[in-house]
C-alpha positions in Angstrom: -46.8 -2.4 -0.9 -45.7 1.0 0.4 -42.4 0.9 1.7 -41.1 3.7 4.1 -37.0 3.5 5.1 -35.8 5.8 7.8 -32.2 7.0 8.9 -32.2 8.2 12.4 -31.5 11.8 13.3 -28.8 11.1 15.9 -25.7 13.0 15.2 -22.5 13.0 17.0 -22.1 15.8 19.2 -18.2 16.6 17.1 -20.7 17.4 14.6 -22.1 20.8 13.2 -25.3 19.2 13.1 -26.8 22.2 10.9 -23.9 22.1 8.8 -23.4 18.5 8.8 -26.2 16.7 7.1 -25.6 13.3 5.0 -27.5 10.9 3.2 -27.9 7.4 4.3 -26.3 5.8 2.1 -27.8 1.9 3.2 -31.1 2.9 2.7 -30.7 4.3 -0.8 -28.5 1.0 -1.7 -31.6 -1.0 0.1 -34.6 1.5 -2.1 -31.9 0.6 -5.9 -32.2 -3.3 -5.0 -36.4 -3.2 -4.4 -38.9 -4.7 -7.0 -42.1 -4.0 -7.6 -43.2 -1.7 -4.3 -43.4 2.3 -3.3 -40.7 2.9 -1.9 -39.6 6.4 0.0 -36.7 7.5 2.1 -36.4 9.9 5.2 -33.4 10.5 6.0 -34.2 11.9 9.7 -31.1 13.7 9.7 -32.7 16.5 7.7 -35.7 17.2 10.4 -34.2 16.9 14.1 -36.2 19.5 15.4 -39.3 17.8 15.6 -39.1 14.0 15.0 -42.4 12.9 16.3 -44.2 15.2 14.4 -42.1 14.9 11.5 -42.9 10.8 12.0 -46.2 10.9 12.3 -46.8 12.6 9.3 -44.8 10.3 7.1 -46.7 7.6 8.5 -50.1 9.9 7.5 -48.9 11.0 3.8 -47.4 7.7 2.7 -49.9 4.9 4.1 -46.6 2.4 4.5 -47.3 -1.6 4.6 -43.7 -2.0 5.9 -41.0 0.2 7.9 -37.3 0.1 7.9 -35.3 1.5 10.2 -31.3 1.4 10.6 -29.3 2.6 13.3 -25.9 2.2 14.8 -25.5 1.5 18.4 -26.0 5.5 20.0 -29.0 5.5 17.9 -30.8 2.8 18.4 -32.6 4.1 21.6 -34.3 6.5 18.8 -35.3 3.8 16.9 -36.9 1.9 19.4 -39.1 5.1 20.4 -39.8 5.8 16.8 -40.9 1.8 16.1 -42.9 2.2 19.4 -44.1 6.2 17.9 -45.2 4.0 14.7 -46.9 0.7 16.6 -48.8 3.5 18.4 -50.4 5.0 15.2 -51.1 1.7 13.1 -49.8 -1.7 14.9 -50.4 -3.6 11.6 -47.2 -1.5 9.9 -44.5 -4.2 9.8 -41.2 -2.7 11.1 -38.0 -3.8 10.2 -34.8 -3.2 12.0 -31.0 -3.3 10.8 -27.8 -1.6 10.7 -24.7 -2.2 12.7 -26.5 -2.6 16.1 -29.2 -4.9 15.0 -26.7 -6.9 13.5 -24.0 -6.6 16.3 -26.9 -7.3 19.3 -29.4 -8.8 17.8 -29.8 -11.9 20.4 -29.6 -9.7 23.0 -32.5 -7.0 21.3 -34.3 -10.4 20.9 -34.5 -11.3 24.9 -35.4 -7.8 25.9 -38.2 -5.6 26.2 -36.6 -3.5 23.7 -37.6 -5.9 20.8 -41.4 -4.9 21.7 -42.1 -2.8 18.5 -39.9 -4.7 15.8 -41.2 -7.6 13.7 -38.0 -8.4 12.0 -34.4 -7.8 12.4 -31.9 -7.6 9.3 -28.3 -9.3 10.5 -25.7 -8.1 8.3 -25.4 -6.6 4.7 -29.6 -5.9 4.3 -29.2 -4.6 0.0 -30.6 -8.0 -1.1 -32.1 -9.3 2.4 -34.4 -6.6 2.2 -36.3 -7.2 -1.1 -36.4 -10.7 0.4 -38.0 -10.6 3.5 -40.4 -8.3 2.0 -41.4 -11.1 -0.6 -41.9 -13.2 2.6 -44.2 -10.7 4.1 -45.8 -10.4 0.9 -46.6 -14.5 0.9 -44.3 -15.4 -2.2 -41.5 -17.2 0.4 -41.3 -18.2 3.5 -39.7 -16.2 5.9 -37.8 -18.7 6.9 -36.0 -19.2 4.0 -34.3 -15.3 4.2 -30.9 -15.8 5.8 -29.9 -13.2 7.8 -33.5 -12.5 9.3 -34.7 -12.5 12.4 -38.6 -12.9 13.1 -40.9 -12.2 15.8 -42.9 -15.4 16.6 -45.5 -16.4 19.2 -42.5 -17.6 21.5 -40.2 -14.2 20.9 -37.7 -14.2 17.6 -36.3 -16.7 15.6 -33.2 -16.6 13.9 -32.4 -17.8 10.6 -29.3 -19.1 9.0 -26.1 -16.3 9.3 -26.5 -14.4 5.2 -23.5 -14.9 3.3 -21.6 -12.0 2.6 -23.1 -10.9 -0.8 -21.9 -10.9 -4.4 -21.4 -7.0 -5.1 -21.5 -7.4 -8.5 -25.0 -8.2 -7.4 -26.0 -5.2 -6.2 -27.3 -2.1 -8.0 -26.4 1.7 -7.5 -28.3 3.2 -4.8 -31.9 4.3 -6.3 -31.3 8.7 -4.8 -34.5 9.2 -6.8 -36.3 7.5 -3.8 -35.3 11.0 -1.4 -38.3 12.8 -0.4 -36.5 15.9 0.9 -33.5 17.6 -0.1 -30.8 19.7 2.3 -27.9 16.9 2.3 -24.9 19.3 2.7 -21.1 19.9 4.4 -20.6 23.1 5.2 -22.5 24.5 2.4 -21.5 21.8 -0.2 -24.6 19.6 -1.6 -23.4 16.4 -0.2 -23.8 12.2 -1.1 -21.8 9.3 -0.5 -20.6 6.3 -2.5 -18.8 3.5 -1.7 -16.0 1.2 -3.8 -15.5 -1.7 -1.3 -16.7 -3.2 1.9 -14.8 -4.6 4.5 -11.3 -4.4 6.4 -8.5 -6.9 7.1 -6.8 -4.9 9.3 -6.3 -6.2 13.1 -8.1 -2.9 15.1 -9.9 -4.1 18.1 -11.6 -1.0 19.1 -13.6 -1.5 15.4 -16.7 -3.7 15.1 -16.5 -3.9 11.4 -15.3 -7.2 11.1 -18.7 -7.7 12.5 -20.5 -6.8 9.8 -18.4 -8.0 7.1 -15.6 -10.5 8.9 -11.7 -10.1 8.0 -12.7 -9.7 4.5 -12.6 -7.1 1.6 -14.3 -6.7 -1.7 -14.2 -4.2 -4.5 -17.4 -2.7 -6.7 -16.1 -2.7 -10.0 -14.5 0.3 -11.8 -17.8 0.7 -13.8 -20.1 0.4 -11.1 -18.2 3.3 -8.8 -18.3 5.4 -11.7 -22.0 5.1 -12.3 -22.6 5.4 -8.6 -20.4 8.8 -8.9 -22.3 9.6 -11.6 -25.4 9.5 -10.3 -24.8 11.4 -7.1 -23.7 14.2 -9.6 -27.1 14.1 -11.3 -29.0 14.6 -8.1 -26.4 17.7 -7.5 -23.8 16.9 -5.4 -20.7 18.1 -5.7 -18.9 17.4 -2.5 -18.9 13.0 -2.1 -17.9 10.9 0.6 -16.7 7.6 -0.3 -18.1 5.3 2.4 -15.1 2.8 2.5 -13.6 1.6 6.1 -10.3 2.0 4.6 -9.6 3.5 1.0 -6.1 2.0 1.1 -5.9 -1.5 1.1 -5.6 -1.5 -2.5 -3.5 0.6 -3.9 -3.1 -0.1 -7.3 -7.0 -0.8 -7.3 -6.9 3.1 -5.9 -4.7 4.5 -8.1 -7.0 2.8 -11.5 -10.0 4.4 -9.5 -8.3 8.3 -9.5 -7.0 7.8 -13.2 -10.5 6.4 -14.1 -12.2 9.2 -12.5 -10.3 11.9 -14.4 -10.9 9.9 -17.8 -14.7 10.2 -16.6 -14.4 13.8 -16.3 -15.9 13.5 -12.2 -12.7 15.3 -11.1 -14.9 17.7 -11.4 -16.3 17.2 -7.5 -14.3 16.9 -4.5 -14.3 13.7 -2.4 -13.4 12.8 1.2 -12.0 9.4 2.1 -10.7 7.4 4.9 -7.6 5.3 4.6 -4.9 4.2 6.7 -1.3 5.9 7.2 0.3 3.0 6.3 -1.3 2.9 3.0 -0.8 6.4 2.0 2.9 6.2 3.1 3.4 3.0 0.8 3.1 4.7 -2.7 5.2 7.6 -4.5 2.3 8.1 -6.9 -0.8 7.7 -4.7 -1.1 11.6 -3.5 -0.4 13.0 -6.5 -3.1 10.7 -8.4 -5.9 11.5 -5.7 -5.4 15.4 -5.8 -5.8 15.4 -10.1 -9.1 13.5 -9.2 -10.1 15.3 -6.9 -9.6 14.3 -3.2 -9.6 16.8 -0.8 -9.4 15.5 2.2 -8.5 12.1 3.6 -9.7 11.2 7.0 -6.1 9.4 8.6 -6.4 7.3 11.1 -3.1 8.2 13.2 -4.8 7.2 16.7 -1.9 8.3 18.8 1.4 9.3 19.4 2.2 7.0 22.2 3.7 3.2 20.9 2.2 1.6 23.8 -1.2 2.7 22.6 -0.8 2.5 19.3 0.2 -1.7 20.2 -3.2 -1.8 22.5 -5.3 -0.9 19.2 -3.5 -3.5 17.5 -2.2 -0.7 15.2 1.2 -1.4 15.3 4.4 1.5 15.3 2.8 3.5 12.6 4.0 7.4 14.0 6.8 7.4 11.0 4.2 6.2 8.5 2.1 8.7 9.5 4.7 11.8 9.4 5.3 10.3 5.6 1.7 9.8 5.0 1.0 13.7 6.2 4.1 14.9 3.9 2.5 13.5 1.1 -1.1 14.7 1.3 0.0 17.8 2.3 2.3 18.4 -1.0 -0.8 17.9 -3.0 -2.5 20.5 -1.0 -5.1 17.7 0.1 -6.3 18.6 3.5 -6.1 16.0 6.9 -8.7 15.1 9.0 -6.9 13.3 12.2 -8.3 10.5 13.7 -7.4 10.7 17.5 -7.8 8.7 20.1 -7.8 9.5 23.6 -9.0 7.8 27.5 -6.4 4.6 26.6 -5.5 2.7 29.9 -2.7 4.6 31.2 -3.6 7.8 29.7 -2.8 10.5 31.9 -3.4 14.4 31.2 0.3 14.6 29.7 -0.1 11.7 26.9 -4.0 13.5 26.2 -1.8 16.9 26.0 0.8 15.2 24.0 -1.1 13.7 21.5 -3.0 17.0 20.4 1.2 19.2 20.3 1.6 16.5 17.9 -1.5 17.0 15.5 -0.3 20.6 15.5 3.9 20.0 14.8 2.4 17.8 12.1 0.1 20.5 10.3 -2.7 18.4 10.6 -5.8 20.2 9.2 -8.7 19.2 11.6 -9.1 17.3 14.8 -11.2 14.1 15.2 -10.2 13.4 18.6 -12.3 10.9 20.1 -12.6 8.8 23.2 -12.1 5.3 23.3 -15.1 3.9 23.6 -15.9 -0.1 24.3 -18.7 -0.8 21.2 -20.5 -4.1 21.7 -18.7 -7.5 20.5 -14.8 -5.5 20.1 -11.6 -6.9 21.7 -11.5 -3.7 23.3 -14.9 -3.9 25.2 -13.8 -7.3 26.5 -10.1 -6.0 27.5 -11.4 -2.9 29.0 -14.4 -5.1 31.0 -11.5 -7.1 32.4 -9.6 -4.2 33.6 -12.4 -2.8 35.6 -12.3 0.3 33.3 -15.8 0.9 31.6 -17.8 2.5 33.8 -21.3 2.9 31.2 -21.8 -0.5 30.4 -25.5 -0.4 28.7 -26.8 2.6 28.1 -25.7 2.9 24.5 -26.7 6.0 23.3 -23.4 7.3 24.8 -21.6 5.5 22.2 -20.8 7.9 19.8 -17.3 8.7 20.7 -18.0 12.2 22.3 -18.8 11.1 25.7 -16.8 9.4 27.8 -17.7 5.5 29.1 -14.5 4.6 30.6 -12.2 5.6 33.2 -8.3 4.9 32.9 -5.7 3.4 35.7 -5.0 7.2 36.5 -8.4 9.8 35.4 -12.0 9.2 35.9 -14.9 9.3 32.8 -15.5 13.4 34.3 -11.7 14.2 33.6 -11.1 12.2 29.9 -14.3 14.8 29.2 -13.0 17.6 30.8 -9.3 17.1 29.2 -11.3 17.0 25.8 -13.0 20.1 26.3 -10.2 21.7 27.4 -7.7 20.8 24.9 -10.4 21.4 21.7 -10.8 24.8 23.5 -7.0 25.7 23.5 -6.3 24.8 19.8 -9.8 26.1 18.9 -8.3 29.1 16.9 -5.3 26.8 15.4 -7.9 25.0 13.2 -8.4 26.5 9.8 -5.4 28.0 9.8 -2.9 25.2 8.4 -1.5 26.0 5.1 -3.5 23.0 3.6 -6.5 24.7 4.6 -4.9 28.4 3.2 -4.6 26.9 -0.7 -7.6 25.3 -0.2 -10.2 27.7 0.9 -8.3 31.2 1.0 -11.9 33.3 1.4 -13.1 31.0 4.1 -8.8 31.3 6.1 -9.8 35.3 5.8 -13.2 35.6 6.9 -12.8 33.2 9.6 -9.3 34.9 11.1 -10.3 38.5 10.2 -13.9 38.7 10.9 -15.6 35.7 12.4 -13.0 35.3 15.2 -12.7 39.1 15.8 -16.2 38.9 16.7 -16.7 35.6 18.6 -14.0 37.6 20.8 -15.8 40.6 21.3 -19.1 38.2 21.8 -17.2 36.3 24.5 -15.9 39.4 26.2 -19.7 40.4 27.2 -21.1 37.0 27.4 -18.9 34.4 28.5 -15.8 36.0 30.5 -18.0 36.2 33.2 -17.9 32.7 33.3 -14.8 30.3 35.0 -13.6 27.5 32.7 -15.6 24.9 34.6 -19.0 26.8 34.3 -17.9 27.4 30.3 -17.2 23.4 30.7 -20.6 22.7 32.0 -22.7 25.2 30.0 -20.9 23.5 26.6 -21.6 19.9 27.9 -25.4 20.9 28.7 -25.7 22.1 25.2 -24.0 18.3 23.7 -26.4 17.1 25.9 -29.4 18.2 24.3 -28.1 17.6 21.0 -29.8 14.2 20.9 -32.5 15.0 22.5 -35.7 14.5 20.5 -38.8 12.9 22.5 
């Protein structure tokens, strides 16, 4: 059979999304685990400015028996208009749905109109599942007999047996050869991701990952990362993302991985990962291990500043972790992306305002300041549902952490997103100026402060001072708006 697997084009508004541009990495992982069948992957991401079109002649050039689609929750409402865009030119094409929303809402997908264009859902981890169901489709099994699948039948879906989590040692590296386009990149970097574990034990309840995976966590195997490094390499990227919730919950396991990288000679690229504060802050040797391999920049999940907060996300009194955690990096010259979160229950403009002074006294490279938002099946949803405090409920596309779906005891959804604005606006020519970001990428610290900004001034100056900091608000919020707009 011909097998087609799409990534949606969605991007989060934070995002660059010219400069921004990654590979799936679940449907390359689902395309190295297939036997026997054509298969191709779109990765959407790479053709936003005209999806239908783009769509329809993927379904015209490769002829596919069967469709996969993944998508987390603020892209699912493009993936139902794409299976319906694909049901519309062939109904016989088999469409298969998964990722974290088909797994997270799949009962409720089930009793809605919004099932109308799927056949099959994927529940959980689909690298195995996938080959699977298409064996049943194919007549060798019954499709029945795929755990983790749900099926359309004459009286809506049925739902088969929960899938175990999987075996990784199971799994084979992501097949990249599979790609039909190329442009993957950050910021002018050719970009891929990998991944060395699955899974988090830690107690966040704004995070649906335990979902997906439960309180568990497994490691690939030494071996297996570095093949799956590797690889990336060979299809050119020198700029990879490991895919891990949280790089940190094995240290020693972490610090093998840097030391093996080196031996490998793939120090020769530069990596991103996300890890905890806590874990950084726990080792003397862990910094200075990542920066000889290679890691440039760790995305830290600080949160916030306030304790109160910090003990509603179930995160615990981490600020002097963090403080040790940024010391470290920061001596190794690797740069910090902040995690941030902001709209907490008794936020008020002063704990928003105090939470970005802190990112600066701390040095910390980049923003990702985000709003707290209440994602399907999370402690958080139900404790904010109880308060009377999420005011978007359904429509799910909002879910990306750029717009605002809750109100707190003391500011409404319009002023979290105003206070956002406004605060990214007034350290807007702060970032890429840290001294992190200096060592790092000197050409980039002197064209951006000598010549870029020089001229974005003068630019404003005819084009936008004519404009009050609401209507600046508004025209920049129209523009996010439309981001995602692609039917």
């Amino acid at each position: 059979m011909n097998i087609l697997l799409m990534s949606m084009p969605d991007c989060a508004p934070h995002f660059n999304a010219k400069r921004w541009k990654p590979p799936n990495l679940a449907i390359s992982s689902i395309a190295g685990n297939i036997e026997g069948h054509n298969v191709f992957i779109a990765d959407l991401i790479l053709r936003r400015e005209r999806i239908p079109e783009t769509v329809k002649d993927l379904i015209a050039k490769y002829r596919p028996d069967v469709v996969g689609l993944t998508a987390m929750s603020f892209q699912f409402s493009t993936a139902r208009r794409i299976a319906s865009l694909i049901k519309n030119l062939n109904k016989d094409i088999k469409i298969i749905l998964g990722g974290y929303h088909a797994t997270l809402m799949y009962d409720e997908i089930s009793k809605s109109d919004e099932s109308a264009p799927f056949d099959f859902l994927i529940r959980g981890e689909g690298d195995l599942c996938f080959d699977e169901l298409l064996k049943a489709i194919n007549g060798e099994r019954s499709v029945n007999s795929v755990p983790g699948v749900s099926y359309r039948n004459y009286n809506g879906f049925t739902h088969n047996s929960p899938r175990p989590l999987e075996d990784l040692s199971k799994i084979k590296i992501p097949d990249r050869s599979k790609r039909i386009w190329k442009g993957y990149q950050y910021y002018g970097f050719t970009l891929d991701i990998v991944e060395s574990s699955r899974g988090c034990i830690m107690p966040c309840n704004f995070c649906s990952m335990d979902k997906m995976y439960g309180k568990t966590f497994r490691r690939f195997s030494v071996e297996r990362m570095l093949a799956d490094i590797s690889d990336a390499k060979q299809q050119g990227a020198n700029f990879i993302i490991f895919s891990d919730d949280n790089f940190t919950l094995d240290i020693k396991g972490f610090e093998s991985l840097c030391d093996a990288i080196v031996k490998a000679g793939h120090d020769d690229v530069r990596y991103i990962i996300q890890a905890s504060s806590s874990g950084i802050a726990s080792s003397d040797t862990l910094a200075e291990k990542m920066a000889r391999a290679g890691f440039r920049i760790v995305f830290l999940g600080i949160e916030n500043v306030s304790e109160e907060n910090l003990r509603l996300m179930k995160k615990g009194n981490i600020i002097e972790k963090t403080k040790l955690a940024v010391k470290r990096l920061h001596e190794q010259n690797i740069m910090i992306v902040g995690g941030m979160i902001i709209g907490n229950p008794n936020d008020k403009e002063e704990d928003i305002a105090r939470n970005y002074e802190f990112f600066v006294d701390l040095q910390i490279d980049f923003f990702a300041d985000q709003i707290l938002t209440p994602y399907p099946k999370t402690g958080m949803r139900d404790e904010l549902l109880n308060a009377g405090l999420v005011t978007n409920i359904h429509d799910y596309s909002r879910y990306n952490c750029f717009w605002a779906n809750i109100k707190t005891n003391y500011l409404g959804p319009e002023d979290i997103q105003f206070l956002r604005w406004k605060y990214n606006r007034k350290y807007a020519n702060y970032i890429c100026t840290t001294p992190a970001f200096i060592k790092n990428y000197p050409l980039a610290y002197y064209y951006r402060q000598y010549l870029r900004r020089p001229f974005l001034k003068l630019k404003n100056k005819f084009f936008r001072n004519n404009l009050t900091e609401i209507e600046a608000y508004k025209k920049d919020m129209a523009r996010a708006e439309a981001m995602n707009k692609f039917f």
